[in-house]
Structure formats: structure tokens, C-alpha cells
C-alpha positions as CSV (number, residue, x, y, z in Angstrom):
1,X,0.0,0.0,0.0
2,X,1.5,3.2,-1.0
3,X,0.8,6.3,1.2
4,X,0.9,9.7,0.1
5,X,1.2,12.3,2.1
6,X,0.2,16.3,1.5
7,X,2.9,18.3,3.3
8,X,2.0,22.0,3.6
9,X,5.6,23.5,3.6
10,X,4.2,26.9,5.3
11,X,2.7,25.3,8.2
12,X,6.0,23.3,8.4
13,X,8.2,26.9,8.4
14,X,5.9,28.4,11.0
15,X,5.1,26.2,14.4
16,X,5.6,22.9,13.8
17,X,8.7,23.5,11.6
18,X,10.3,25.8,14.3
19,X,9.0,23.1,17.0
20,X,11.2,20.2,15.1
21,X,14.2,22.5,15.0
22,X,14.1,23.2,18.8
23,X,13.4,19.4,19.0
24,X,16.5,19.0,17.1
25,X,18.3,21.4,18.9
26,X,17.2,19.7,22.7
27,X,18.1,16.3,22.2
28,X,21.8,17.7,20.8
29,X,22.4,19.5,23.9
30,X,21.3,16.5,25.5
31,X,23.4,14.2,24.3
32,X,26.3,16.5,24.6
33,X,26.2,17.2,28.4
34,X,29.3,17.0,30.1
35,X,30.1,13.2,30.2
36,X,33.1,11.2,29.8
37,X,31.6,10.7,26.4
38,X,31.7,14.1,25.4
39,X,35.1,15.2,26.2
40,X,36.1,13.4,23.3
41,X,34.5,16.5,21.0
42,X,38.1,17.9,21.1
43,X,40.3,14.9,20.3
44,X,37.7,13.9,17.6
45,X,37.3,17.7,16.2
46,X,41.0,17.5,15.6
47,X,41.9,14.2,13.6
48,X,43.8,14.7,10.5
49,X,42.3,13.1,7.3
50,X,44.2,9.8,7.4
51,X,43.5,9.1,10.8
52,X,40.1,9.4,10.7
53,X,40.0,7.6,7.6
54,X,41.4,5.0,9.7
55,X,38.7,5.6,12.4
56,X,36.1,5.4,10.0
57,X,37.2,2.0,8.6
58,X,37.9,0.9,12.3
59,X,41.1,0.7,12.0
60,X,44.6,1.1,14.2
61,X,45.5,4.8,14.2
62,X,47.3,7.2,16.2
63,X,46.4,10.5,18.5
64,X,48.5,13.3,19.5
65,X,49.9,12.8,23.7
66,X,48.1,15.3,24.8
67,X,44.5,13.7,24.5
68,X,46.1,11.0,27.2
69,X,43.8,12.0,29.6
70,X,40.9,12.0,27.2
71,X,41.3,8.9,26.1
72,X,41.3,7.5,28.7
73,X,38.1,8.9,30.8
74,X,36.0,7.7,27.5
75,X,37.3,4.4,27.6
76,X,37.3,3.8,31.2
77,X,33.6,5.0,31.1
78,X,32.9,2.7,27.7
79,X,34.9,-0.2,28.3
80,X,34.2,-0.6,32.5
81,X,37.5,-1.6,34.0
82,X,39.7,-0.9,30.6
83,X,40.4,3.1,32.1
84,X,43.7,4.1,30.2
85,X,46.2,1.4,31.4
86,X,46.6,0.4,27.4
87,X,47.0,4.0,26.6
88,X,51.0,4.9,26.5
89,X,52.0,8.0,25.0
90,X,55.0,7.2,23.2
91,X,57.0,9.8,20.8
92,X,54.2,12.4,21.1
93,X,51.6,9.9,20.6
94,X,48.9,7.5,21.5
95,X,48.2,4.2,19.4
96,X,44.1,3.5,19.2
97,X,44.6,-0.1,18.7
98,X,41.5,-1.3,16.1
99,X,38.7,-2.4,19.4
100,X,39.0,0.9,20.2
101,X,39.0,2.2,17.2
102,X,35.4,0.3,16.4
103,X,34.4,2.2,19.8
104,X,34.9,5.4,18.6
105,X,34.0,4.9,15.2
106,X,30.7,3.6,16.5
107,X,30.5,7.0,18.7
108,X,31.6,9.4,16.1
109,X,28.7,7.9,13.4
110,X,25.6,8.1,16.3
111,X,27.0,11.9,16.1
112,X,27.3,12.0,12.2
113,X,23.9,10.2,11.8
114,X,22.3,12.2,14.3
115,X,23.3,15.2,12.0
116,X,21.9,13.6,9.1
117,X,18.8,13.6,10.3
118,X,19.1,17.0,10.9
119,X,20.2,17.7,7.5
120,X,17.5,15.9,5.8
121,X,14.9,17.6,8.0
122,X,17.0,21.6,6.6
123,X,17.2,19.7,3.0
124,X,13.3,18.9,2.5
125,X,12.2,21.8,4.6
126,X,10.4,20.0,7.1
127,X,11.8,21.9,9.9
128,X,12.9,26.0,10.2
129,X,16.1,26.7,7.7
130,X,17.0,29.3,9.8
131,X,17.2,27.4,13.1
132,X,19.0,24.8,12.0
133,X,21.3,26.7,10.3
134,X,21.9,28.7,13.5
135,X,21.9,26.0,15.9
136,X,23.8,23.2,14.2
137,X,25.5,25.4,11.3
138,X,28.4,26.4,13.6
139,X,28.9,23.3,15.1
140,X,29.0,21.4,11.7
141,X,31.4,23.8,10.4
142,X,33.4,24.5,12.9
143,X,34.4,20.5,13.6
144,X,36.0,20.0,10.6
145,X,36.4,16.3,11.2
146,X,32.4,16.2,10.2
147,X,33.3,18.0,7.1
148,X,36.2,15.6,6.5
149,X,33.9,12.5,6.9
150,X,31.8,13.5,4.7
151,X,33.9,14.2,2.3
152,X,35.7,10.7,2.6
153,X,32.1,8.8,2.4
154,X,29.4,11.2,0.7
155,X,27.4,8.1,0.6
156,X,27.2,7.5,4.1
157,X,25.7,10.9,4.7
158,X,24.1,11.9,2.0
159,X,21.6,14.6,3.3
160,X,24.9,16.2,5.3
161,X,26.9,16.5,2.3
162,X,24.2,18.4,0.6
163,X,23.8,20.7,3.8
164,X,27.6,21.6,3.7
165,X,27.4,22.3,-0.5
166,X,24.3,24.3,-0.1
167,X,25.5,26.4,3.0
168,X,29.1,26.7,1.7
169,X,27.5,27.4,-1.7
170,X,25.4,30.4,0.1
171,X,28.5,31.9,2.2
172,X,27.1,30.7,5.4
């Protein structure tokens, strides 16, 4: 059985299309309170190409020593027991053997799909443009390792590579 569905856009853009954006915007700060899971933002936000290539194929990679501490509050909290001890810092940096590496890959989509959601709700206009673009604009493009994984797999996140293009496109 195939449904069709009448959506009337300017109802969308008024209540119930600024209601989904707050929505949107609610749960993100939810998820992002501080937590051991969070303090990873900055580690994350900060991965060279390769190596987050490498996370996104859950593969060995390596950090930069100073995300020691980090590292190891996330995977103390994720893996119960498992708080840092594997974690050395040798010549400037930290080895994320490949289990870990499937944590944080697994971490780092729930935040990319969470976006993409987002995105396809600014793409098809089912929520307010501008209140997406002002609540999650800046923190998509000012992490550029979202940019970066979208860039590496388009076909992953589809509706967040078309955010980026149209928004970079428009000089937001």
C-alpha cells in the first residue's frame, strides 16, 4: 500500500517546523552534556584526514599525547574496567589499537547520523532553515572532522553532504 502524504511547507516553516528544530536542537544538547563521552568533541574535532579515515574503517590509528587523559576517561567509562592502562603516550603519541577504534567509530557515526537527520529535515524543509542553520551550522562547520567524513564517504551521509554544499554554496 503506498501512502501519500500532503505536506503543507508553510505550516512546516511556521510552528511545527520551528517546534522540530528546537526538537532537534534539545536532544543535541542532551546528548552532549558534560560526560566522559563528550570530552572526546576535542580529540575527535581534531583528527587529520588519514587518521580518521582510519577511524572510519575501524582501524589502528594514532592521536597526539596530549588527548592521554581524554582517552582515557572515554574508555574507562565505555569499556568498564579498561580506564587508560593500554593508553601509553610514546613519541608524542597515543596508538588507538582497532577495538578501540570500532568504539569510537561507532561513537563518532551516532553523532554524524544524528546530523543527518538533521540535515535531511533543513534539506526537505520539514523543519525552520534558519534554526537549523543557527543551531547546528556552527557546530558542523566549525568541527572540521564532520566536514572531513563527509567528504571521505558522501554516501554515508548523504543529506549532510548536501547541507555543507548548499551552505558553503550560500557563504554561510
Amino acid at each position: 500500500m503506498l501512502l501519500i502524504m500532503h505536506i503543507d511547507k508553510e505550516k512546516m516553516m511556521t510552528r511545527d517546523g520551528k517546534r522540530t528544530a528546537i526538537d532537534f536542537a534539545a536532544e543535541w544538547c542532551r546528548v552532549e552534556a558534560p560526560s566522559p563521552i563528550s570530552i572526546m568533541r576535542e580529540c575527535l574535532r581534531n583528527l587529520e584526514r588519514p587518521m580518521l579515515a582510519a577511524l572510519l574503517n575501524g582501524e589502528m590509528f594514532k592521536v597526539e599525547g596530549k588527548y592521554h587523559d581524554e582517552i582515557s576517561t572515554f574508555f574507562s567509562e565505555i569499556i568498564r574496567g579498561n580506564g587508560g592502562e593500554g593508553f601509553r603516550c610514546e613519541n608524542g603519541k597515543i596508538t588507538i589499537q582497532e577495538k578501540e577504534s570500532e568504539l569510537l567509530r561507532n561513537y563518532f557515526a551516532r553523532r554524524l547520523n544524528f546530523l543527518e537527520v538533521v540535515a535531511a529535515a533543513f534539506n526537505s524543509e520539514l523543519a525552520d532553515r534558519q534554526l537549523i542553520t543557527q543551531f547546528f551550522g556552527g557546530i558542523i562547520f566549525k568541527n572540521p572532522s564532520y566536514r572531513t567524513a563527509v567528504e571521505i564517504d558522501r554516501t554515508a551521509w548523504p543529506e549532510l553532504a548536501q547541507f555543507i554544499y548548499s551552505n558553503t554554496r550560500n557563504g554561510k
